[in-house]
C-alpha positions in Angstrom: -10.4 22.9 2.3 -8.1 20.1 2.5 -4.9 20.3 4.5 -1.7 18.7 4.8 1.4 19.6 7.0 5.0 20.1 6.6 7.3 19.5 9.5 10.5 21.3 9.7 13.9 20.6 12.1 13.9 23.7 14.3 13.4 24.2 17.6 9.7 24.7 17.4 7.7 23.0 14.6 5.9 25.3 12.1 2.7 24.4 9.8 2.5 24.9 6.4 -1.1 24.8 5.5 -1.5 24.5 1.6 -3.9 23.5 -0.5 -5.1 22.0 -3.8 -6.4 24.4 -6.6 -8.3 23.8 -10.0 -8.7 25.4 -12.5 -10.4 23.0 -15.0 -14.3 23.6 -14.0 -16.2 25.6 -11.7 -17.8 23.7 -8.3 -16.9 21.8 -5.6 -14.4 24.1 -4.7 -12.9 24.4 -8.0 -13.3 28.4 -8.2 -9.9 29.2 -8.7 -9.5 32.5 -10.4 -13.0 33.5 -10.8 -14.3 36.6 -10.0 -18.5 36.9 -9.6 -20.4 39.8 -9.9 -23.7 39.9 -8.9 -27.1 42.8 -7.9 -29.6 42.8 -5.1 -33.2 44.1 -4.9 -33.4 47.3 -2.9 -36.1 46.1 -1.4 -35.1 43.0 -0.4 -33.0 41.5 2.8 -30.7 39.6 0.0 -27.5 41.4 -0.8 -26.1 39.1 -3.6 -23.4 38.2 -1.6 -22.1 34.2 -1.7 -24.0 34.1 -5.0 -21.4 31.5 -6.2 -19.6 29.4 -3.0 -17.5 26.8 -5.4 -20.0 24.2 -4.9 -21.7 22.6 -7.6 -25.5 22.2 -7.0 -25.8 17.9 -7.0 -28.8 16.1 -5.5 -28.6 13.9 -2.2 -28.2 10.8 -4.7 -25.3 11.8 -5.9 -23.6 12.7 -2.6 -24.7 9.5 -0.9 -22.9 7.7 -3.9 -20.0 10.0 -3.5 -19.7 9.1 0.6 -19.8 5.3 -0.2 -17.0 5.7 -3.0 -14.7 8.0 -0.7 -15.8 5.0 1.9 -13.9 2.3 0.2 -11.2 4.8 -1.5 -10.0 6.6 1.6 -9.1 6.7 4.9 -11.9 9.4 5.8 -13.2 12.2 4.8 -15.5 15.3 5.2 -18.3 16.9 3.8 -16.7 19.3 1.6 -14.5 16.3 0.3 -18.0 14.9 -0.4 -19.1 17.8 -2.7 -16.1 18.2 -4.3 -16.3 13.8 -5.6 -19.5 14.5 -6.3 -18.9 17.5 -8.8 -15.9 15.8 -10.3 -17.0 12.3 -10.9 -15.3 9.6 -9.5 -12.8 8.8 -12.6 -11.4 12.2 -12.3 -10.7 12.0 -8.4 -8.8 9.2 -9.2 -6.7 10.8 -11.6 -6.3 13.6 -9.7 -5.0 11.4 -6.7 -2.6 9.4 -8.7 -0.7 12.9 -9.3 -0.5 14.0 -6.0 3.4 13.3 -4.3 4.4 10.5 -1.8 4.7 12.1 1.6 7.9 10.5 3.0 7.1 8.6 6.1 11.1 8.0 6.4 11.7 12.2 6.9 8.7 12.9 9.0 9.7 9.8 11.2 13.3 12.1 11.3 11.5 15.1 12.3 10.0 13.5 14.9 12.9 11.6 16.5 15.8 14.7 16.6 12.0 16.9 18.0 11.6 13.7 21.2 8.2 14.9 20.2 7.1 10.7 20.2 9.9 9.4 21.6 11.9 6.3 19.6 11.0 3.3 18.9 7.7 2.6 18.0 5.7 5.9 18.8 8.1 6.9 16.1 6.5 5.3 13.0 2.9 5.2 14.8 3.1 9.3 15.1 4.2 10.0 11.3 1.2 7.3 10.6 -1.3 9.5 12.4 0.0 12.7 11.1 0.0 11.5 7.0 -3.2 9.9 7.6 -5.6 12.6 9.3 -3.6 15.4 7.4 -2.5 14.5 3.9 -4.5 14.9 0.9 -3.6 11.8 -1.3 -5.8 9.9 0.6 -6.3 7.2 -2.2 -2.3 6.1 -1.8 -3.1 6.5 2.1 -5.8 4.0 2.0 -3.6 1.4 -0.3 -0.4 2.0 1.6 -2.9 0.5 4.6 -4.6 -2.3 2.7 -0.8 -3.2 1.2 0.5 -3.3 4.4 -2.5 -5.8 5.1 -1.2 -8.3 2.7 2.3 -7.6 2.4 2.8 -8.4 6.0 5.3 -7.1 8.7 5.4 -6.5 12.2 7.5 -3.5 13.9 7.5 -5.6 17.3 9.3 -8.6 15.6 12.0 -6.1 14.9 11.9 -5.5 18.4 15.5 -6.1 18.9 16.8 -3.7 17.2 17.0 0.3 18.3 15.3 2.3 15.6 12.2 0.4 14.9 9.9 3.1 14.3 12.3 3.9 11.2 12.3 0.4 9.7 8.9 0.5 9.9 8.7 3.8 8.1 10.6 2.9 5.3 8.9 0.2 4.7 5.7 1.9 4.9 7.2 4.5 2.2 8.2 1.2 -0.4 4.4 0.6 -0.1 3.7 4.4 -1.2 6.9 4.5 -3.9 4.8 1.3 -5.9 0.9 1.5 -4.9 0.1 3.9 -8.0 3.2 1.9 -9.8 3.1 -1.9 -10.7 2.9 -4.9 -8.6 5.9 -6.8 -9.9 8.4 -3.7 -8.4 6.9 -3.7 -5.9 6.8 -7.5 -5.1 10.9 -7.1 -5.9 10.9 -3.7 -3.5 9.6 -5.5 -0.6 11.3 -8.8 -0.8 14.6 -7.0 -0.5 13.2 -4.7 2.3 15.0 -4.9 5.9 11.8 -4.7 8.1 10.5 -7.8 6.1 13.9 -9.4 5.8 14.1 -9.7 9.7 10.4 -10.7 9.9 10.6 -13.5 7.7 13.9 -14.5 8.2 15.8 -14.1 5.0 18.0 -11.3 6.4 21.5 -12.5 6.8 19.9 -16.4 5.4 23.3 -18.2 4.7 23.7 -20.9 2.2 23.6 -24.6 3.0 25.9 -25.7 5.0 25.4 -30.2 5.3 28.8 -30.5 7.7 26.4 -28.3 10.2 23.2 -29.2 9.3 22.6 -25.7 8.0 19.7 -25.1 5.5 18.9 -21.4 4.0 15.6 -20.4 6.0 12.2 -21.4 4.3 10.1 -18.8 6.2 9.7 -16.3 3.4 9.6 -18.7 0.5 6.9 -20.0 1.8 5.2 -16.6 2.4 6.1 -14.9 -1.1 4.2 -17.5 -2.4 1.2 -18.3 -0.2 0.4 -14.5 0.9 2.0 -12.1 -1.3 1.4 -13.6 -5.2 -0.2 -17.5 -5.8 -1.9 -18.3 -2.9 -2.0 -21.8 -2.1 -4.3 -23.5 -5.2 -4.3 -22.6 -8.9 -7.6 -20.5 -9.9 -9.2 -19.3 -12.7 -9.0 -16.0 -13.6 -12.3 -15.5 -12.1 -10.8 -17.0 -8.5 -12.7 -20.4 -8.6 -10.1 -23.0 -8.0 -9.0 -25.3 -11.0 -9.8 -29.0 -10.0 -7.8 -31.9 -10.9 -9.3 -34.8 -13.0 -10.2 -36.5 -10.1 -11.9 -32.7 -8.7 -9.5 -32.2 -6.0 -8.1 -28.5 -5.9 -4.5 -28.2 -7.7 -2.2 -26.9 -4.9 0.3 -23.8 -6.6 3.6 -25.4 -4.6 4.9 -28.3 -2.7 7.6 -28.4 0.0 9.7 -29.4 -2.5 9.4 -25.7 -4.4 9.8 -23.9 -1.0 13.3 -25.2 -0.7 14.1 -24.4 -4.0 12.9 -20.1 -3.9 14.6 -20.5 -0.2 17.8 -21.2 -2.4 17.2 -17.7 -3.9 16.6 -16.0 -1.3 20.2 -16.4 0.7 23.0 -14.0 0.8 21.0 -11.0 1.7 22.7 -9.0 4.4 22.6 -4.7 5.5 22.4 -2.8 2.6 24.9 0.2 3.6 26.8 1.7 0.4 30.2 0.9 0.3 32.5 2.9 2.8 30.3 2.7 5.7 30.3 0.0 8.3 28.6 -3.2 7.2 28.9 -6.8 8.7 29.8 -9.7 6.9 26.6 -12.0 6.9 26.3 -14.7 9.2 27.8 -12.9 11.9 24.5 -11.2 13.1 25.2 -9.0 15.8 22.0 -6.9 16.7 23.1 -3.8 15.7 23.7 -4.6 12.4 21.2 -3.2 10.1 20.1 -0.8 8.6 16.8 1.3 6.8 18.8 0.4 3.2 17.6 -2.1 0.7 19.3 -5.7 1.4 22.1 -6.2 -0.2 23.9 -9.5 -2.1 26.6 -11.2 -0.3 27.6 -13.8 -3.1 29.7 -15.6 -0.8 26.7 -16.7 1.1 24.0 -17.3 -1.5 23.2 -20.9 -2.8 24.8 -21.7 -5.9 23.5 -24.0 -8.9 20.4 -24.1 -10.5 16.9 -23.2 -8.9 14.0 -24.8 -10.2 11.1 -22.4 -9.9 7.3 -22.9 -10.8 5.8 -23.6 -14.0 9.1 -25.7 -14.8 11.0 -22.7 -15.2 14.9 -22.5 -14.0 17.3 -20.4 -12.4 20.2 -21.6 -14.3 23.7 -21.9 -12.7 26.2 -19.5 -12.8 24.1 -16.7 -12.8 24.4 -13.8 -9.7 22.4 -14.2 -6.5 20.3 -11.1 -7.8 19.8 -12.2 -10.7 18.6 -15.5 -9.8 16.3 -13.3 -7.7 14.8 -10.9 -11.0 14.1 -14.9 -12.0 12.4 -15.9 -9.1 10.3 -13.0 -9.2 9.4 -13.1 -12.5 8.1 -16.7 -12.1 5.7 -15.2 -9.9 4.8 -12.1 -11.8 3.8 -14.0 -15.0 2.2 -16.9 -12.6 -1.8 -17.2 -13.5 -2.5 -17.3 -10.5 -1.3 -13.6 -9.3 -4.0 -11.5 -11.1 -6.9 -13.0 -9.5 -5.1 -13.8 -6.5 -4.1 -10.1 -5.8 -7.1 -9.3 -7.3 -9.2 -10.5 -4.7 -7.5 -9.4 -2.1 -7.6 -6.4 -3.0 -11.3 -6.1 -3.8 -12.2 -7.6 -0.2 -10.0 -4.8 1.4 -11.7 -1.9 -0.5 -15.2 -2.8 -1.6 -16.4 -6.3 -0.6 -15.6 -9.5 1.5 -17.5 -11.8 -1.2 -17.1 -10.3 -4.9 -18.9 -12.1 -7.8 -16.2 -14.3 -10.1 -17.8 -11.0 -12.7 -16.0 -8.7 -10.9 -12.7 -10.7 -9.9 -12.3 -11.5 -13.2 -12.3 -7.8 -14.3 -9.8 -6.8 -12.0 -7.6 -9.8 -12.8 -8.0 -8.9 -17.1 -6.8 -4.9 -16.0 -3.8 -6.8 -13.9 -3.1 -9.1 -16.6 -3.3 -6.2 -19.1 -3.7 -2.5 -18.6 -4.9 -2.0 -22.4 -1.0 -0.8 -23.6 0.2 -4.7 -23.3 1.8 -3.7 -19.2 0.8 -6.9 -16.8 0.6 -5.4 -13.0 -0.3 -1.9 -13.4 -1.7 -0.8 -10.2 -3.3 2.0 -11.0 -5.6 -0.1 -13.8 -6.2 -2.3 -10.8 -7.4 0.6 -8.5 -9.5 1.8 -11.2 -11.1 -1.2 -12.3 -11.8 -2.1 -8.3 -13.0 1.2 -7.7 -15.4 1.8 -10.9 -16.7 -1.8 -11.7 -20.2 -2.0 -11.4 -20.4 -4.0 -8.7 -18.7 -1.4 -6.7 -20.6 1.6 -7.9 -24.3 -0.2 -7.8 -26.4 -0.1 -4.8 -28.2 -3.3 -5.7 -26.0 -5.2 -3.6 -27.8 -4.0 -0.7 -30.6 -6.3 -0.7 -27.6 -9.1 -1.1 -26.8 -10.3 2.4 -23.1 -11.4 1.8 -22.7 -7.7 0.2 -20.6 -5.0 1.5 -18.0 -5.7 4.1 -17.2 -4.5 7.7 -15.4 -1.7 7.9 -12.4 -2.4 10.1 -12.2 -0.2 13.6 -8.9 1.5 12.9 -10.7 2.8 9.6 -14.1 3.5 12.0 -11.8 5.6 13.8 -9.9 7.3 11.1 -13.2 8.1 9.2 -14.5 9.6 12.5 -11.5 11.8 12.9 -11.5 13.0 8.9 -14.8 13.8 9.4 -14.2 16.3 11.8 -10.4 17.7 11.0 -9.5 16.8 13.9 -6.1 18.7 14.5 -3.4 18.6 17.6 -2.5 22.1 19.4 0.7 21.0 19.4 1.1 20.5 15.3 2.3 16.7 15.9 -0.9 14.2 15.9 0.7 11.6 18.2 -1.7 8.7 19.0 -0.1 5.4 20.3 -3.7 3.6 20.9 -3.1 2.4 23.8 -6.9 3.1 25.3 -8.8 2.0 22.6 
């Protein structure tokens, strides 16, 4: 049975071991309130006893198919979790896990810090990674939070030089779990105005231009927003093949000239702190001045006038920093470009380094439209990665570009799942160091 653990502030830590229960069909586990009574043969050795063990009977084919799903779904898994996907079909795990609660990275990362069970820093973040990973049971938000964190890219040694990295990196860790079930466009917004990726890519505390001084606002996550985390750096088709020009040269998305226009947007953001507690006033960085809050608008220190965004669309004058950022991402939301883009991605981090322009297209037609009208629905993404044919098929195997190596921190997690492996001590603390 699947496990998960609460940590509590006390002087020792205590374990709450609870687990799911179903009540919808009888198998895999799901014998929730059933009561079985059964006879034996006198003359026989068998005493009736374990006549019904939860499990539904299911052939080997169906468990080797449920073992390559929770393969690309999860971060590991055992057995019993095996059984249990099998019995319930694949559509209906996936339900199941988009119900299940965030686990708070930010609290556990608390726990852990007033405990000195990790130390600070960055054994901080690493330990509360280890814990919800090997321990948590919405493993399908698990495995995204990881892939996200792949593409929406942030390092807790470039925030070095502040004290309490481990906690920047776990709240941005939890903005990935808030918006991976939710829809890409929030969470595009969410992350843009994060403090671990402000300091990364340089748009925390980014002032507006400045000629006398030969002060520009910082291009480094303009440039990034566009090329990593939406567009990508040619138009495509909706099935990823690049659009060619009439001359059959590929279409670039952006030129240098539209990175200095989005870095326009994103100036002014400083620490985030409410009103009443200590703050800085931006462009006066001194190191200790952050915090785990959401970036904040200084007006003063945003560019003013018009932005000209992609597409020929405008961020008219006179409107409010933030506002001119709603703009800025919207021009990327409804970009073309973002469904297959993201698409792509992530297919190659969940099911296969080289997807057909079949199955890219799907998952770009569930981004671009979720079937009620909604354009970045994650959860029709997840689904429409997770279930497509290509995906769920064997056939691939024969194909030698099928498939896709599974990365060694998954190798390792899987190998851990598989076994429950637990800490005597309640607190899974794993820096690896040694491996």
């Amino acid at each position: 049975m699947k496990h998960f653990l609460l940590l509590t502030i006390t002087i020792f830590y205590f374990s709450v071991l609870q687990s799911q229960t179903h009540s919808d069909f009888l198998g895999a586990g799901h014998d929730n309130g059933i009561s079985v009574t059964t006879s034996h043969n006198e003359n026989s050795s068998n005493t009736g006893e374990k006549s019904v063990d939860g499990f539904e009977v299911v052939n080997t084919t169906a468990l080797a198919d449920a073992s390559r799903f929770l393969a690309q779904a999860t971060m590991g898994y055992d057995y019993e979790t095996i059984q249990m996907t099998a019995a319930m079909g694949f559509e209906a795990w996936i339900d199941e896990q988009f119900t299940l609660p965030r686990q708070s990275y930010e609290d556990l990362g608390e726990v852990i810090s007033e405990a000195g069970e990790a130390g600070q820093g960055w054994s901080n973040y690493r330990s509360a990674w280890w814990n919800y990973v090997l321990s948590s049971p919405d493993q399908l938000r698990q495995r995204m939070n990881y892939n996200l964190s792949e593409l929406l890219v942030v390092s807790g040694f470039g925030n070095d030089f502040f004290e309490d990295v481990g906690n920047l990196s776990n709240v941005y860790y939890d903005v990935l779990g808030d918006h991976a079930f939710g829809n890409y466009r929030t969470l595009l917004r969410d992350i843009s105005l994060n403090p671990s990726m402000g300091i990364y890519l340089s748009h925390f505390n980014n002032p507006r231009s400045d000629p006398a001084n030969n002060i520009h606002p910082d291009e480094n996550y303009a440039r990034e927003v566009m090329q990593l985390f939406s567009i990508g750096l040619y138009e495509l088709n909706n099935d990823g093949s690049r659009r060619l020009d009439g001359s059959g040269n590929f279409i670039p998305t952006y030129d240098n000239d539209d990175i200095r226009e989005f870095a326009k947007v994103f100036t002014g953001f400083g620490d985030g702190r409410p009103e009443g507690q200590w703050g800085i006033e931006i462009g006066e960085l001194d190191l200790d001045s952050f915090s785990t809050y959401p970036m904040k608008m200084y007006e003063k220190w945003h560019e003013p006038g018009e932005k000209r965004l992609l597409k020929g669309q405008v961020a008219p004058a006179g409107q409010s920093g933030m506002q001119d950022l709603e703009n800025a991402i919207d021009n990327l939301h409804n970009h073309p470009n973002i469904a297959p883009f993201i698409g792509n991605a992530l297919i190659q981090f969940l099911v296969t380094s080289n997807p057909s322009p079949q199955y890219i297209n799907n998952v770009a037609n569930a981004y671009n439209n979720n079937g009620s009208g909604i354009r970045g629905d994650m959860q029709s993404v997840i689904k429409a990665i997770l279930l497509d044919s290509e995906a769920r098929s064997c056939s691939p195997l024969t194909n030698p570009t099928a498939g896709k190596m599974r990365e060694p921190v998954l190798r390792f997690t899987n190998y851990l799942r598989a076994f429950n492996a637990q800490n005597q001590t309640f607190l899974i603390d794993n820096m690896l160091d040694w491996i």
